[in-house]
C-alpha positions in Angstrom: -11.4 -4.2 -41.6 -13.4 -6.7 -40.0 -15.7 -6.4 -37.0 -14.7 -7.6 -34.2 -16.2 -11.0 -32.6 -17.2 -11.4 -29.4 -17.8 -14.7 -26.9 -21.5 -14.6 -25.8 -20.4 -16.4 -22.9 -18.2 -13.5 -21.7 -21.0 -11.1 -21.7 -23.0 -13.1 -19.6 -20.3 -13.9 -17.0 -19.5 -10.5 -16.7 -23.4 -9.8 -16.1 -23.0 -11.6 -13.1 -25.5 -14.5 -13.9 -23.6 -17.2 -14.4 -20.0 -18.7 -15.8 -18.8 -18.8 -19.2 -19.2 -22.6 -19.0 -22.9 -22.2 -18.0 -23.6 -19.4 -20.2 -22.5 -21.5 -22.7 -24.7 -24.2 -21.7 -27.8 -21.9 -21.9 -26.7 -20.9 -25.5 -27.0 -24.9 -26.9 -30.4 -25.0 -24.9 -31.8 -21.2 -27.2 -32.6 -19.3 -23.5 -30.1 -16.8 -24.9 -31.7 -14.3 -27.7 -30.0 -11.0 -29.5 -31.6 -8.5 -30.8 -34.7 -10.9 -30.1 -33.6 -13.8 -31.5 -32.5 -16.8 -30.3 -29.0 -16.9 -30.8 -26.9 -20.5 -30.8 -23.7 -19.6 -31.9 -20.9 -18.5 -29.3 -19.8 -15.8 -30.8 -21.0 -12.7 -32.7 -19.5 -9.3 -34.2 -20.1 -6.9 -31.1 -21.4 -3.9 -33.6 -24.5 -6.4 -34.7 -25.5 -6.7 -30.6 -28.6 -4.0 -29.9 -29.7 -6.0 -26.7 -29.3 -9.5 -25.2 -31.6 -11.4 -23.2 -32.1 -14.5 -20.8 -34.9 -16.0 -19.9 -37.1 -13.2 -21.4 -35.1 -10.6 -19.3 -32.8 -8.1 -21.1 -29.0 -8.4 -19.1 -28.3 -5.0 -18.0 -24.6 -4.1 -17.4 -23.5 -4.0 -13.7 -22.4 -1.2 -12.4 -18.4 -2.8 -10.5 -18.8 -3.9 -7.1 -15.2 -4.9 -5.0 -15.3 -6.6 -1.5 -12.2 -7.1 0.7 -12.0 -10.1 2.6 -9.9 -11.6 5.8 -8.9 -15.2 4.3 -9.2 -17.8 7.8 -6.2 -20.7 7.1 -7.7 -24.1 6.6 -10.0 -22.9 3.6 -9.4 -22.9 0.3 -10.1 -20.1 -2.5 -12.4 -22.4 -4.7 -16.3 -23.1 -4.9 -14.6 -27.2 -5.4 -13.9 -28.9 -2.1 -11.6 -31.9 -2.0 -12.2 -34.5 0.7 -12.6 -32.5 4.2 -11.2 -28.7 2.4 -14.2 -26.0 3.0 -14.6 -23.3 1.1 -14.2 -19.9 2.1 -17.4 -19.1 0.3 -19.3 -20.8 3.0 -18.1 -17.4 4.8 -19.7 -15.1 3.0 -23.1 -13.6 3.6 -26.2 -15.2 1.9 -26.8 -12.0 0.0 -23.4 -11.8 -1.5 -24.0 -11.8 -5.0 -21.7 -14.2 -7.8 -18.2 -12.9 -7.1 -15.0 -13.6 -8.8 -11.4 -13.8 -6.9 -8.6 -11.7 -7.8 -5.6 -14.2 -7.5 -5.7 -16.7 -4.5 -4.1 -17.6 -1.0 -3.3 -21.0 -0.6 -5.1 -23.2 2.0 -2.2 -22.9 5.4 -1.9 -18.8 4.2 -4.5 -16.3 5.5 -4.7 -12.5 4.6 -6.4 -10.5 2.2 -8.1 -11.0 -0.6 -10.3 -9.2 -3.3 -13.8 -10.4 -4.8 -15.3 -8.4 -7.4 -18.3 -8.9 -9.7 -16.5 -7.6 -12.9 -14.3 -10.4 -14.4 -12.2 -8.0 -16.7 -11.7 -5.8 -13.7 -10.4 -8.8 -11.4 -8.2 -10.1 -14.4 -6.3 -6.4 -14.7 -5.2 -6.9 -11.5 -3.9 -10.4 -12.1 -1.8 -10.0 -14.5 2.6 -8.9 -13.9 2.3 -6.3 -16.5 0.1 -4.0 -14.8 2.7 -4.2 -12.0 0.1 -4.5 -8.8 1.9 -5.0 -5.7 1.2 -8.0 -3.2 2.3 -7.3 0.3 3.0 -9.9 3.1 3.9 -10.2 6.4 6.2 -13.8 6.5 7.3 -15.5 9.8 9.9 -17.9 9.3 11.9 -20.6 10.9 16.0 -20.8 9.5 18.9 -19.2 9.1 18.6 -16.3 6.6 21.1 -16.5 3.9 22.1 -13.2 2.3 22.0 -15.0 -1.0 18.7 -14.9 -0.6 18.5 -11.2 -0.9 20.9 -11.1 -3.6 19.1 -13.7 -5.6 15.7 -11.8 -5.6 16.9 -8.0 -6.5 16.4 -9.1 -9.9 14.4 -12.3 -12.1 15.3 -15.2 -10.6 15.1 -19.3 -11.6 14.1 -21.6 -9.1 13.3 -25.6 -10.3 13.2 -24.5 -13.5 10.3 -21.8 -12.8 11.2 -17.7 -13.8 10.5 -15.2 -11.0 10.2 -11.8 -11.5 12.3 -9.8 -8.7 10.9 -9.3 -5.0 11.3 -7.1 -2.1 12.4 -8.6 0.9 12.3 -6.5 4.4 13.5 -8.5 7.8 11.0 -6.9 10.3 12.3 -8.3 13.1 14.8 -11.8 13.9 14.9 -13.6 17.5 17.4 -16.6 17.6 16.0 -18.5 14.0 12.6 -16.8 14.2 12.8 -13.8 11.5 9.5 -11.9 10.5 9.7 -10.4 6.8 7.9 -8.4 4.7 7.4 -9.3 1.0 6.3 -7.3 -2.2 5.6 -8.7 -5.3 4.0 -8.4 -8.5 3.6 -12.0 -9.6 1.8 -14.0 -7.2 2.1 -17.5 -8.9 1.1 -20.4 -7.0 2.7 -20.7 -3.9 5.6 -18.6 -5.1 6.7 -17.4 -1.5 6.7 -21.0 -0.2 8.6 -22.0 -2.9 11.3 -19.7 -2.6 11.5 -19.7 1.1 11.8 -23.6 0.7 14.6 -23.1 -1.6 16.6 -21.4 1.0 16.2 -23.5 3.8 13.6 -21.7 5.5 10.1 -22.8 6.5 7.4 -20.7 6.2 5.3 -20.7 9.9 3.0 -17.9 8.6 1.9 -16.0 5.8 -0.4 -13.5 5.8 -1.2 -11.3 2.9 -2.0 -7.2 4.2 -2.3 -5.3 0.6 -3.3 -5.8 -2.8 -2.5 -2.8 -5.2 -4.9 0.1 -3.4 -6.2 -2.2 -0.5 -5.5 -2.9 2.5 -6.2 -5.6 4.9 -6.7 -2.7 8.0 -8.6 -3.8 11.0 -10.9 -6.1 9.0 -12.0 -9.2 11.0 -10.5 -12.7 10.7 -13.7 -14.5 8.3 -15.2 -11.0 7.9 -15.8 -9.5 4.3 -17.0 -5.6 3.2 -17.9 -3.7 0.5 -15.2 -1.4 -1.0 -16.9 2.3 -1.5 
């Protein structure tokens, strides 16, 4: 059997230092050393690693940090601004240190989100297969169509895109103003949006209020905290 290779690059991001794209960076200029070495390759079998270091410091594995955080509309959930976007890292505290997201919430959505400083940790909650449930609180404006409840009971198609099956709850309705609430597991970009569109309806808020075991609570609008 053959040992199993590993990306350099991945154990730096997941140090916390840097990307993968600037850890890799580092490699080419011979900052990074294993085992005392300096080390320009990108990958290496992961039984042959004793200690790596960067800049004459050994990395040390972080101990998993998460952070919840009230998403303000009108930012978007990127470091990369666009024109006049702003990025809701500008909220955070100076002493936050490098985070990753876990998923995103489109610029005109607000709600929850996660931060973490453990990449592999912020990609199991990502992923369908795990099954981690997305809450929402949706206003929309329309007539609700009982086909859309039919539709979404089970995988759906929309424009040519596969959905996996949601749960839709009508909260409250008032003339064509309806408030739902929405579980899912996928999350993929702009998928509420999408399928409230295809039913005629237009979203007039979206706020997400749980991810898996968190929960939006009485967190303020902007604010972020450390999860215990």
């Amino acid at each position: 059997m053959q040992n199993k290779k590993i990306r350099i690059s991945k154990i730096i991001s997941h140090s916390g230092i840097c990307s993968r794209r600037e850890a890799e960076i580092l490699i080419r200029k011979g900052e990074v050393k294993i085992n005392g070495k300096i080390f320009k390759e990108f990958s290496v079998n992961k039984e042959h690693i004793k200690n790596i270091s960067l800049f004459g410091k050994e990395l040390k594995k972080k101990e998993t940090q998460v952070w919840c955080f009230y998403k303000p509309v009108g930012y978007v959930s990127s470091n990369k601004e666009q024109g006049n976007q702003r990025s809701l890292f500008k909220l955070f505290p100076k002493d936050i240190p490098r985070l990753v997201s876990v998923g995103r919430l489109d610029i005109m959505s607000e709600g929850l989100m996660i931060f973490t400083n453990n990449p592999t940790l912020s990609s199991f909650l990502e992923k369908p297969k795990n099954k981690i449930t997305r809450k929402y609180k949706v206003i929309v404006k329309g007539d609700l169509s009982g086909d859309l409840f039919v539709a979404t009971k089970k995988n759906f198609e929309i424009a040519g895109q596969i959905y996996q099956k949601i749960k839709i709850q009508v909260i409250s309705s008032r003339e064509k103003i309806h408030t739902l609430k929405i579980e899912l597991i996928e999350g993929k970009n702009r998928e509420i949006r999408k399928i409230m569109k295809n039913y005629k309806l237009v979203v007039k808020k979206l706020k997400r209020v749980e991810y898996g075991p968190f929960k939006l609570g009485q967190l303020e609008l902007g604010k972020i905290f450390e999860v215990n």
